[in-house]
N, CA, C and O atoms as a GROMACS GRO file, in nm:
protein
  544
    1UNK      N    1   3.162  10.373  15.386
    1UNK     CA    2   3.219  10.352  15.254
    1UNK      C    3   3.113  10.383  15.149
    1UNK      O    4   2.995  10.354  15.168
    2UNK      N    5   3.160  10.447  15.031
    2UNK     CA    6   3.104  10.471  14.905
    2UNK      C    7   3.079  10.382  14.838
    2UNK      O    8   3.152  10.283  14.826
    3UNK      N    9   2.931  10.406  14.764
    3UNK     CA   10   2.919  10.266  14.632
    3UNK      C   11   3.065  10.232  14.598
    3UNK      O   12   3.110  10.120  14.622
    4UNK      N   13   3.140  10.329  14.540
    4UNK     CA   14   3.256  10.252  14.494
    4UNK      C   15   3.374  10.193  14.554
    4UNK      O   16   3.478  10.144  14.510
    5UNK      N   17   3.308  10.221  14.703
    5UNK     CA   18   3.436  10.097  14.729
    5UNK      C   19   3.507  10.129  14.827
    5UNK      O   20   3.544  10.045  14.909
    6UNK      N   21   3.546  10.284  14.835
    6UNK     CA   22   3.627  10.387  14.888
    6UNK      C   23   3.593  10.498  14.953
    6UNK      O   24   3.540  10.600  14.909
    7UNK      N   25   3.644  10.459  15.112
    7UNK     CA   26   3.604  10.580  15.176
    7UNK      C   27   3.630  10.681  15.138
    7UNK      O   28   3.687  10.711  15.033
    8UNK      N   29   3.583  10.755  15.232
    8UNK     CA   30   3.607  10.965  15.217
    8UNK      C   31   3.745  10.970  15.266
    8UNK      O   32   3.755  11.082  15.216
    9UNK      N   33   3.848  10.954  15.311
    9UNK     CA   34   4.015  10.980  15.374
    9UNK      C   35   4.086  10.888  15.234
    9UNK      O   36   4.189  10.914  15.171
   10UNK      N   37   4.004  10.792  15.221
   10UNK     CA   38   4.066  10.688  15.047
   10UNK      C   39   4.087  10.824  14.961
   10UNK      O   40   4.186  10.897  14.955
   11UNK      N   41   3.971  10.832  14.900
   11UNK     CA   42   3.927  10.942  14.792
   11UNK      C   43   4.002  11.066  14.818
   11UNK      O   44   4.029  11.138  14.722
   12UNK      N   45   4.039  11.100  14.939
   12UNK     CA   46   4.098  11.281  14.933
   12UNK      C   47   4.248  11.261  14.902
   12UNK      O   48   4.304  11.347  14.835
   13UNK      N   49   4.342  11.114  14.962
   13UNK     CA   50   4.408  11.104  14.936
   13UNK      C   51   4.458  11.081  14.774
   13UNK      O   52   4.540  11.152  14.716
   14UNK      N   53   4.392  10.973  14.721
   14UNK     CA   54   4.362  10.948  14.573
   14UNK      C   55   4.364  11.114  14.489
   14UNK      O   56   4.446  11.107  14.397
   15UNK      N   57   4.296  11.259  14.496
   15UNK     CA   58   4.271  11.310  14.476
   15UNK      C   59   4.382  11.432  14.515
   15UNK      O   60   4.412  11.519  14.433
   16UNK      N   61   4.419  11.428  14.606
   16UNK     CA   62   4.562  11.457  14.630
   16UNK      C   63   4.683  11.403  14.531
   16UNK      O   64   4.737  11.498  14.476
   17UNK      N   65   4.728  11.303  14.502
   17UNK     CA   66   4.829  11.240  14.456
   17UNK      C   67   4.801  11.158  14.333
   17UNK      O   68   4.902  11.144  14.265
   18UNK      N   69   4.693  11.099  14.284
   18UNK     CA   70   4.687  11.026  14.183
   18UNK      C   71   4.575  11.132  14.047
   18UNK      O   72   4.458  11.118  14.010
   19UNK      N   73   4.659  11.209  14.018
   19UNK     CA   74   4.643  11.295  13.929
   19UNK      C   75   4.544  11.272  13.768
   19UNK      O   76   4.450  11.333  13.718
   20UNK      N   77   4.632  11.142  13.725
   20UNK     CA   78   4.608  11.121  13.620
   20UNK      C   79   4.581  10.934  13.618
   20UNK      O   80   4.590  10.868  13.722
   21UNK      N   81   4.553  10.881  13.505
   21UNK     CA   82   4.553  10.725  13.504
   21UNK      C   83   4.744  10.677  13.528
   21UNK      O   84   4.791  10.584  13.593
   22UNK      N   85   4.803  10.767  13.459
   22UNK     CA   86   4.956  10.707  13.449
   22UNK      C   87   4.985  10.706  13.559
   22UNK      O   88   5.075  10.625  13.581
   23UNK      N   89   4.938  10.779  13.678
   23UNK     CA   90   5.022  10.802  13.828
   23UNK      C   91   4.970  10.650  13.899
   23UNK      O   92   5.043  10.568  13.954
   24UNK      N   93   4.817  10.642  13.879
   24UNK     CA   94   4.784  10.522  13.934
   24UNK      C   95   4.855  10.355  13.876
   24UNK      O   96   4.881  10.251  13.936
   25UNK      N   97   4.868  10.406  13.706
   25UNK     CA   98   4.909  10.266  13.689
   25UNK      C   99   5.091  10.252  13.713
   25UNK      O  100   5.137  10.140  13.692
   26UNK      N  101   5.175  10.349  13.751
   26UNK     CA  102   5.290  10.365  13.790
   26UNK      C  103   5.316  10.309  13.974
   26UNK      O  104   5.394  10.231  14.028
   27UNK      N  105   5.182  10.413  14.034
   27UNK     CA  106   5.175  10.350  14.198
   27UNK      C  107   5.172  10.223  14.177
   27UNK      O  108   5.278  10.176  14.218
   28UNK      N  109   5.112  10.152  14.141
   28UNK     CA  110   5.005  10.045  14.145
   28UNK      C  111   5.126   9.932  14.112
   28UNK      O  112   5.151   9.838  14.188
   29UNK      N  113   5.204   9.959  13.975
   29UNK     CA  114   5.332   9.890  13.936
   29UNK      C  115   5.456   9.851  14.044
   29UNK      O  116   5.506   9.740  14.066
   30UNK      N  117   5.483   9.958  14.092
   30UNK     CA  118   5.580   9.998  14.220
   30UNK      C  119   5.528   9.890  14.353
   30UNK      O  120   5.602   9.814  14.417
   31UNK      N  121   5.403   9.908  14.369
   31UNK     CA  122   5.358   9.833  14.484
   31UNK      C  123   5.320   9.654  14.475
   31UNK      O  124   5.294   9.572  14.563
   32UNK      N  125   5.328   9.646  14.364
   32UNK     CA  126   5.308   9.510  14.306
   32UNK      C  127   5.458   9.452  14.351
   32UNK      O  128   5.489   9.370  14.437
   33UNK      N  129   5.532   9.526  14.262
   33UNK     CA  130   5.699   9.476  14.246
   33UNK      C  131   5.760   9.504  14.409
   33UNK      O  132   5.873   9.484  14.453
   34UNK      N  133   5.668   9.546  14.461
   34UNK     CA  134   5.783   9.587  14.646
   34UNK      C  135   5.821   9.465  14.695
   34UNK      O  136   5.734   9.381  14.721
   35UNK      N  137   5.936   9.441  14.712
   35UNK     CA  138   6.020   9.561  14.750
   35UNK      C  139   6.152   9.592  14.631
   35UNK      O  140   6.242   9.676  14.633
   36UNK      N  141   6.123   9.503  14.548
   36UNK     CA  142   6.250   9.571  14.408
   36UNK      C  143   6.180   9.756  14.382
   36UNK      O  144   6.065   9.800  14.391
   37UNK      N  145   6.315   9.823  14.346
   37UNK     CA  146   6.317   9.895  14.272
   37UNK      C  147   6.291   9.892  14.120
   37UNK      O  148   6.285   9.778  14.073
   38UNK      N  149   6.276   9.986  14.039
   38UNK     CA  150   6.257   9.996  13.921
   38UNK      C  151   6.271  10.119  13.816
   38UNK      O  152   6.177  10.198  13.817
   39UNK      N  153   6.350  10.137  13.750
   39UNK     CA  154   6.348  10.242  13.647
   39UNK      C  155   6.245  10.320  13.554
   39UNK      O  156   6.165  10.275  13.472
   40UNK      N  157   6.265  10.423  13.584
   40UNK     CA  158   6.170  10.495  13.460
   40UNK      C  159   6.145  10.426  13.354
   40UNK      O  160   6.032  10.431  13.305
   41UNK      N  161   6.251  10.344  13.293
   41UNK     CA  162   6.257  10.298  13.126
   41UNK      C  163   6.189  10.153  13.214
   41UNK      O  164   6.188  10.073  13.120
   42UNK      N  165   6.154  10.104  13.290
   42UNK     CA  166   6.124   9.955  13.329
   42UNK      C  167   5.970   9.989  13.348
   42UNK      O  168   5.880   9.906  13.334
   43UNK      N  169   5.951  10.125  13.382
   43UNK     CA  170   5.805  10.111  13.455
   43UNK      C  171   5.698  10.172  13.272
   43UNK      O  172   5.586  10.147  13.226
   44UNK      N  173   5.811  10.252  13.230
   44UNK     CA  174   5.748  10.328  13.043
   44UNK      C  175   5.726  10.174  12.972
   44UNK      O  176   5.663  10.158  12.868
   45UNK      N  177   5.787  10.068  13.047
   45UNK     CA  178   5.751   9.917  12.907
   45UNK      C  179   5.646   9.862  12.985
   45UNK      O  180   5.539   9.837  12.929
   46UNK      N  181   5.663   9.836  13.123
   46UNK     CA  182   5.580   9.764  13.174
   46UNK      C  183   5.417   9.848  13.157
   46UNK      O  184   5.319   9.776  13.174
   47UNK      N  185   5.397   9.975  13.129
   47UNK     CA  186   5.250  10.048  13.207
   47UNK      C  187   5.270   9.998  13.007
   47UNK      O  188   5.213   9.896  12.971
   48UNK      N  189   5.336  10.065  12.923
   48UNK     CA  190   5.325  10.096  12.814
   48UNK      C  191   5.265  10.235  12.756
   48UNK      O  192   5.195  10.253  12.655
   49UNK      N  193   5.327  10.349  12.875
   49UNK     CA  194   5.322  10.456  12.884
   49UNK      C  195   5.449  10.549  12.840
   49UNK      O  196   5.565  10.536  12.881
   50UNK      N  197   5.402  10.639  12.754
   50UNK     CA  198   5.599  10.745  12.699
   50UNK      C  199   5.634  10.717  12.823
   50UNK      O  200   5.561  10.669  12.910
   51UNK      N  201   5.789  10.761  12.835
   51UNK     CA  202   5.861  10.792  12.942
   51UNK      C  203   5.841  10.916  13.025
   51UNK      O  204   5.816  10.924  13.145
   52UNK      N  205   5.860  11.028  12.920
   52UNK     CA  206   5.811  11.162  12.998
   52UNK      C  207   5.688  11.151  13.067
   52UNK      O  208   5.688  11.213  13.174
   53UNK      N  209   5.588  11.095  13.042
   53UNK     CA  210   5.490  11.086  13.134
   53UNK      C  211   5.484  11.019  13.275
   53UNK      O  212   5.429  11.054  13.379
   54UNK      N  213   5.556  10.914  13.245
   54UNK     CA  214   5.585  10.807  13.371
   54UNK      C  215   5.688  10.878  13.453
   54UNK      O  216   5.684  10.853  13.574
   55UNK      N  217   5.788  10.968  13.407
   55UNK     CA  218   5.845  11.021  13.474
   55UNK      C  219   5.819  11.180  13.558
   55UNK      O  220   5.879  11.224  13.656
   56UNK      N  221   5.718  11.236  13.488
   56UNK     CA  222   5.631  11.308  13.571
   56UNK      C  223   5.554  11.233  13.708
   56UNK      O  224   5.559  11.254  13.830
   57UNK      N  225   5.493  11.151  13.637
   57UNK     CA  226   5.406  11.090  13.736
   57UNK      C  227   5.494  11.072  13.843
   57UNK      O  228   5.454  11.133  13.942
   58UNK      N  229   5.634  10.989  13.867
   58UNK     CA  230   5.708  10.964  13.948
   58UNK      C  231   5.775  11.075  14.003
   58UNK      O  232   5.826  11.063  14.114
   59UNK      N  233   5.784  11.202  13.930
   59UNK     CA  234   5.813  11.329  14.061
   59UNK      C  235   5.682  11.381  14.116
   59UNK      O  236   5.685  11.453  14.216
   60UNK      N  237   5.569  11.350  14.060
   60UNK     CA  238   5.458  11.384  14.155
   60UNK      C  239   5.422  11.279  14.272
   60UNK      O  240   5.384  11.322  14.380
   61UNK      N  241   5.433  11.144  14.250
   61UNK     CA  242   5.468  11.033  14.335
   61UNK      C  243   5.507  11.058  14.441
   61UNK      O  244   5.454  11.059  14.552
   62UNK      N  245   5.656  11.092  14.385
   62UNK     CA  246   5.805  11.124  14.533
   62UNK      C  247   5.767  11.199  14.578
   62UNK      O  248   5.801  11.188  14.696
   63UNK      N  249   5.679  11.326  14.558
   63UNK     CA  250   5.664  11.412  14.602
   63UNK      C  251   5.568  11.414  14.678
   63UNK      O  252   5.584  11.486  14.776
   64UNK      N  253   5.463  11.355  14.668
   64UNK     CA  254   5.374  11.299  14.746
   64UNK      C  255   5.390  11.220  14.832
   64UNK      O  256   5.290  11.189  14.898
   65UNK      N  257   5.510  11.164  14.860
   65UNK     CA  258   5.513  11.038  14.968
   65UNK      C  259   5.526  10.908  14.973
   65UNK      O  260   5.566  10.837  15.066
   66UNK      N  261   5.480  10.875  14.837
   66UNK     CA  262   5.447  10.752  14.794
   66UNK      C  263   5.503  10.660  14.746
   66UNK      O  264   5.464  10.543  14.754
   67UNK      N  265   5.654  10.719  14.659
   67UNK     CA  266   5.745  10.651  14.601
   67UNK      C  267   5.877  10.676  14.658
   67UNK      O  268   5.854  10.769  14.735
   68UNK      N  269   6.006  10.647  14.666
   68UNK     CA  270   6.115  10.681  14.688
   68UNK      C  271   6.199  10.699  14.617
   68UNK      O  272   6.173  10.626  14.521
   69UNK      N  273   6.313  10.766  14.592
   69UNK     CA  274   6.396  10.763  14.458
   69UNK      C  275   6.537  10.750  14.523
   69UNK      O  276   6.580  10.806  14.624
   70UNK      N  277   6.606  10.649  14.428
   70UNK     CA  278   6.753  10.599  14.468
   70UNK      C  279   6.876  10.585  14.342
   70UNK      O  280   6.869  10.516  14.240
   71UNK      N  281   6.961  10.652  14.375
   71UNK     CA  282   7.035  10.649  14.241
   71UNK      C  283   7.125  10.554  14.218
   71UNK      O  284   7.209  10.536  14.306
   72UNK      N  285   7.130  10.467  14.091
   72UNK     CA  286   7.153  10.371  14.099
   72UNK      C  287   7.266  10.398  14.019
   72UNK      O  288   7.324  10.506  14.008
   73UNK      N  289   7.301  10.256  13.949
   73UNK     CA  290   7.499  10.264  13.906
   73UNK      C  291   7.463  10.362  13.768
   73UNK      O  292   7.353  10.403  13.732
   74UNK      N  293   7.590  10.384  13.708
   74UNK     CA  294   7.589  10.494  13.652
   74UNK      C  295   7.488  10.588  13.600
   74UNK      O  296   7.454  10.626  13.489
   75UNK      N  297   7.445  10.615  13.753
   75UNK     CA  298   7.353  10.749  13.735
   75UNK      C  299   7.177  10.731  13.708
   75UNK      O  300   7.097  10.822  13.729
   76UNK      N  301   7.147  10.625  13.668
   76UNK     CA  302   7.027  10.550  13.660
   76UNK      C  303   6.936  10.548  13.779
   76UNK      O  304   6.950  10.452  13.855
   77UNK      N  305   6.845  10.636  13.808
   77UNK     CA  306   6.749  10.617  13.909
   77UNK      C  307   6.681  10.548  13.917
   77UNK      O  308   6.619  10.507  13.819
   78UNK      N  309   6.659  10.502  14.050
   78UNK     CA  310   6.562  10.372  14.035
   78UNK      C  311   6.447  10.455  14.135
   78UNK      O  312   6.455  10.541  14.223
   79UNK      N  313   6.325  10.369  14.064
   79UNK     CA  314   6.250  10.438  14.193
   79UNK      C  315   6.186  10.257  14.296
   79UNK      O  316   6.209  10.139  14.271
   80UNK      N  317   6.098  10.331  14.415
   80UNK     CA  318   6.041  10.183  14.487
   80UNK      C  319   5.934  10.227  14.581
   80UNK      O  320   5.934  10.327  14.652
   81UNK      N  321   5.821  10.116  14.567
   81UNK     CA  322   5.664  10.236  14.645
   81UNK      C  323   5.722  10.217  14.810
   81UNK      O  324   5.754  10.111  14.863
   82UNK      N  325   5.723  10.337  14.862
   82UNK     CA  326   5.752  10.376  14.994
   82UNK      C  327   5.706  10.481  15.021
   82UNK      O  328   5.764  10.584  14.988
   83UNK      N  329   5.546  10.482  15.114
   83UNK     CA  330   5.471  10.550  15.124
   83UNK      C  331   5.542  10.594  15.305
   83UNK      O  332   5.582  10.531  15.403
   84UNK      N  333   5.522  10.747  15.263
   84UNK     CA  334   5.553  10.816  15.417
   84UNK      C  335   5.460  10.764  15.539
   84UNK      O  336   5.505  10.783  15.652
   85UNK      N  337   5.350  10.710  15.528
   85UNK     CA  338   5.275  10.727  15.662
   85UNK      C  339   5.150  10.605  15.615
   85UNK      O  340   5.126  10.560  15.503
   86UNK      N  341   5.099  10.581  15.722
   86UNK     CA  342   5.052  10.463  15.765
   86UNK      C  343   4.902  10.481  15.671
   86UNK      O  344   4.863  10.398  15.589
   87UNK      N  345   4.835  10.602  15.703
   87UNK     CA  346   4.774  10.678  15.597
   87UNK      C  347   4.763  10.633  15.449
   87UNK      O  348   4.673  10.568  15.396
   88UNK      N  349   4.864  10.678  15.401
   88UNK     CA  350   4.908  10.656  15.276
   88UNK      C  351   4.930  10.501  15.238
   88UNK      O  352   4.862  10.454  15.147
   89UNK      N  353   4.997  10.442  15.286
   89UNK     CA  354   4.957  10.294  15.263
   89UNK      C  355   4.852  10.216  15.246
   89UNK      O  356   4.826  10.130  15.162
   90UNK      N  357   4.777  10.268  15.365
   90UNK     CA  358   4.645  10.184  15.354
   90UNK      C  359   4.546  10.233  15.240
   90UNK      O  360   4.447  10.174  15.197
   91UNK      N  361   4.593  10.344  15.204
   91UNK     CA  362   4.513  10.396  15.099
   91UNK      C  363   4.520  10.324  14.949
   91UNK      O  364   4.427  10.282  14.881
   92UNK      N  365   4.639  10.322  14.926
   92UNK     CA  366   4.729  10.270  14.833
   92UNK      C  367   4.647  10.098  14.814
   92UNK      O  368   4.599  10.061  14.707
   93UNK      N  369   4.648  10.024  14.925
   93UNK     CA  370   4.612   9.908  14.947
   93UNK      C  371   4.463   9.858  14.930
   93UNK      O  372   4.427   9.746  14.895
   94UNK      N  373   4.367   9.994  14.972
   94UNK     CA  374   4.239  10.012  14.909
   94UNK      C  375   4.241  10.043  14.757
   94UNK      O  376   4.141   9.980  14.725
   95UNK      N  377   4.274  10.082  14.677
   95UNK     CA  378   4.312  10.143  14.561
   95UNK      C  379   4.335  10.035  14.449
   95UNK      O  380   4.283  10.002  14.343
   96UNK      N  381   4.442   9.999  14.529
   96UNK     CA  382   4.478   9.819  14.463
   96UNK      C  383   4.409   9.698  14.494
   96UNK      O  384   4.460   9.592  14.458
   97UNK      N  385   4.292   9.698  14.562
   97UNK     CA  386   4.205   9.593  14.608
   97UNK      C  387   4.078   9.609  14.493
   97UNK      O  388   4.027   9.522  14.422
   98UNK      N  389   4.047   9.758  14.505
   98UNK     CA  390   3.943   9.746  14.375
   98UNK      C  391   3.995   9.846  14.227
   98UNK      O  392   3.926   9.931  14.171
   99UNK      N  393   4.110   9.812  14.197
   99UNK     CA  394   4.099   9.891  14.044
   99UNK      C  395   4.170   9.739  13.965
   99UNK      O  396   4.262   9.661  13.991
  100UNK      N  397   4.049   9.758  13.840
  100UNK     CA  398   4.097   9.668  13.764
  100UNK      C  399   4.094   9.727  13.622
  100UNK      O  400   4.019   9.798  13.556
  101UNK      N  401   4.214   9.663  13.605
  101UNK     CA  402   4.257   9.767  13.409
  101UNK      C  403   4.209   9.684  13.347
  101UNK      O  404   4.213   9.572  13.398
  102UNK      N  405   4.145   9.698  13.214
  102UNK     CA  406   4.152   9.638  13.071
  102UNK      C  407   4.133   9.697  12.997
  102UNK      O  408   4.108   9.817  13.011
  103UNK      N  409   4.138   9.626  12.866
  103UNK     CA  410   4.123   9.696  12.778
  103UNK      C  411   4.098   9.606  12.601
  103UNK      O  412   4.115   9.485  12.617
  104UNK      N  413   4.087   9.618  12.550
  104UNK     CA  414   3.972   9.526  12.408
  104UNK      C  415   4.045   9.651  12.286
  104UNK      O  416   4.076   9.770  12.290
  105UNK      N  417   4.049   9.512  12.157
  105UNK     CA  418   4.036   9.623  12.033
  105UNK      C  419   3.937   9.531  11.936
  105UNK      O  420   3.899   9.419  11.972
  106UNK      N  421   3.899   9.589  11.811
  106UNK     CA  422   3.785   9.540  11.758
  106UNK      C  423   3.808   9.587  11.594
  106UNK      O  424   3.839   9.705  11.610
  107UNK      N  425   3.810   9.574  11.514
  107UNK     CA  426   3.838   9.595  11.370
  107UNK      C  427   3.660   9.646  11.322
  107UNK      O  428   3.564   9.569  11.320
  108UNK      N  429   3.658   9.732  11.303
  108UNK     CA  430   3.569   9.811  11.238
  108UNK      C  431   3.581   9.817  11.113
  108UNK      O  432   3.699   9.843  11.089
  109UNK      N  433   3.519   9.805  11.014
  109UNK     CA  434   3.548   9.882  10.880
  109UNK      C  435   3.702   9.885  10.822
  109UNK      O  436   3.777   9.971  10.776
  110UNK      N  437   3.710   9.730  10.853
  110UNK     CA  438   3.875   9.725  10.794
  110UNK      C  439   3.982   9.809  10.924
  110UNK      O  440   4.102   9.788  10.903
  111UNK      N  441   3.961   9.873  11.016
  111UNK     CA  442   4.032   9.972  11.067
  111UNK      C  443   4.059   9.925  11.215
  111UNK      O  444   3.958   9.893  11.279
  112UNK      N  445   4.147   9.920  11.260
  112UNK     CA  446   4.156   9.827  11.402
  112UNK      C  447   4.170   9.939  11.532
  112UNK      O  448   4.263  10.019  11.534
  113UNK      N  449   4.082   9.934  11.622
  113UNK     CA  450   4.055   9.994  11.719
  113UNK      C  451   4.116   9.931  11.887
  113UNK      O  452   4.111   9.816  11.929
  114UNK      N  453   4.167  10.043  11.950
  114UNK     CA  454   4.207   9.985  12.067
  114UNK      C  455   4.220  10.058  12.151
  114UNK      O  456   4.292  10.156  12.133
  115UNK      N  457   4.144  10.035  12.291
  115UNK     CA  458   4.106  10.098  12.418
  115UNK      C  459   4.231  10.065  12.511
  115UNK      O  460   4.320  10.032  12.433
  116UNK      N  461   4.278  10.060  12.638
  116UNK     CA  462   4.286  10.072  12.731
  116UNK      C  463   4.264  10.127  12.857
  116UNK      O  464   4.345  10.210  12.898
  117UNK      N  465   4.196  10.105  12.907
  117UNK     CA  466   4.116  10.162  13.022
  117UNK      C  467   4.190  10.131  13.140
  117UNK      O  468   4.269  10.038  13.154
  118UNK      N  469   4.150  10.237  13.241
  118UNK     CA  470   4.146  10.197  13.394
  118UNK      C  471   4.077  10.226  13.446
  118UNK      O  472   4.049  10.340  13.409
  119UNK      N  473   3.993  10.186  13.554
  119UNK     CA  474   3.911  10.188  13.680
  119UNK      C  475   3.892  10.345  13.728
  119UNK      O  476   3.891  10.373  13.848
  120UNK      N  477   3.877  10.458  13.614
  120UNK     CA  478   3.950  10.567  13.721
  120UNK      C  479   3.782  10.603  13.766
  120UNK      O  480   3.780  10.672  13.868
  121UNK      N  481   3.652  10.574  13.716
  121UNK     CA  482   3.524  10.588  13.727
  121UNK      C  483   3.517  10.535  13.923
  121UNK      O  484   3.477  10.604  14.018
  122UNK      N  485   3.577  10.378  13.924
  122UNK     CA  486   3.530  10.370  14.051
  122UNK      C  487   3.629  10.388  14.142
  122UNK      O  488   3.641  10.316  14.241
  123UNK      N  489   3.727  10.512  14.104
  123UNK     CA  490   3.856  10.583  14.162
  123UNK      C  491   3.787  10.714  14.230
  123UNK      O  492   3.775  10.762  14.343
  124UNK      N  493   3.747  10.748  14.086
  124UNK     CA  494   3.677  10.915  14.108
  124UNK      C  495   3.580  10.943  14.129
  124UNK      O  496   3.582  11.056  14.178
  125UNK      N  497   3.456  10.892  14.118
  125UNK     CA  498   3.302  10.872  14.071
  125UNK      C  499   3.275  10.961  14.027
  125UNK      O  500   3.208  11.054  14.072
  126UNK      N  501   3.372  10.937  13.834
  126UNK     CA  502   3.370  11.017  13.722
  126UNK      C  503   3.379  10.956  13.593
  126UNK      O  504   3.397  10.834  13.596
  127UNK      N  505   3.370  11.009  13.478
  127UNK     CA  506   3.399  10.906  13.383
  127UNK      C  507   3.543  10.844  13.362
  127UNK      O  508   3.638  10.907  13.409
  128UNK      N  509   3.564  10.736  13.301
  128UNK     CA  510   3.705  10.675  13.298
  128UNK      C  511   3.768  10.770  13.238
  128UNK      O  512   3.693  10.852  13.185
  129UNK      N  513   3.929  10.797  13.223
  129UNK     CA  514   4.036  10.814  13.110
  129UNK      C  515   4.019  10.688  13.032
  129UNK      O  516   4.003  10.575  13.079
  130UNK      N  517   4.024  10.730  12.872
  130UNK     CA  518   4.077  10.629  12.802
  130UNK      C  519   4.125  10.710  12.677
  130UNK      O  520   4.103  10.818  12.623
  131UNK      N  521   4.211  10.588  12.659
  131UNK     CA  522   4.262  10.634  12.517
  131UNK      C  523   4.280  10.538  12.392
  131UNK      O  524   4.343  10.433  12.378
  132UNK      N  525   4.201  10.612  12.306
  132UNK     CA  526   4.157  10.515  12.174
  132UNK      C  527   4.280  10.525  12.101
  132UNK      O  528   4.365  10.604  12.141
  133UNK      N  529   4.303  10.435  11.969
  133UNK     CA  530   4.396  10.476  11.918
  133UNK      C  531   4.355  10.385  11.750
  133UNK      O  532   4.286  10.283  11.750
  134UNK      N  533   4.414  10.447  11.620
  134UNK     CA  534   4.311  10.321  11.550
  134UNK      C  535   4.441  10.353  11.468
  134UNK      O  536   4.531  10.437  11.465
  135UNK      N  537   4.390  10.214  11.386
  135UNK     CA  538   4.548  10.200  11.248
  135UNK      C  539   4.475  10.119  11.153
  135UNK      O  540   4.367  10.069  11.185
  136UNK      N  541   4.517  10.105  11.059
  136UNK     CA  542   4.478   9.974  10.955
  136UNK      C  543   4.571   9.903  10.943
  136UNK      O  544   4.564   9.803  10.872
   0.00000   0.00000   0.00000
């Protein structure tokens, strides 16, 4: 195992399938909530991610193995983490043992600042994604 946490079969998988921060905090959502299903519009409030993004993430997901997709009453897909292979699970389960999100805001100069971060540094052993955002 790597300083960060995660073997070499962790990491190729991770690197394979978890693309971006939204894919991880979408997996990560899915596998929390198993075995309910959950909607695009359930998982865009809960991450607090657009929809189009969460819903990319979730055809790169399905497509990967990782999620399942089920169509629900009028026409409403739901998705639910259901990883193809034994592989993939345990990976998933390393992943979610060490990533921890936060995130802080701070008023500067009258002007209010706000991070959200994720773990993707001891994901990738790279710098994090984040995204600032400021308002008054």
């Amino acid at each position: 195992m790597s300083e960060s946490g995660l073997g070499p079969e962790v990491k190729q998988i991770i690197a394979a399938n978890l693309a971006t921060m939204d894919h991880v905090e979408v997996l990560l959502l899915l596998h929390k909530a198993a075995p309910r299903s959950l909607s695009g519009d359930d998982l865009a409030r809960e991450t607090q991610r657009p929809l189009n993004l969460v819903m990319r993430a979730l055809a790169d997901l399905t497509g990967g193995g990782l999620v399942s997709r089920t169509a629900g009453p009028v026409g409403v897909e739901s998705f639910s983490y259901d990883p193809r292979s034994e592989a993939l699970r345990s990976a998933v389960e390393e992943v979610a043992d060490v990533y921890v999100p936060f995130s802080f805001s701070a008023h500067i100069d009258g002007r209010r600042f706000a991070c959200s971060c994720g773990a993707a540094s001891a994901l990738r052993d790279s710098s994090s994604t984040t995204s600032f955002s400021s308002s008054t």
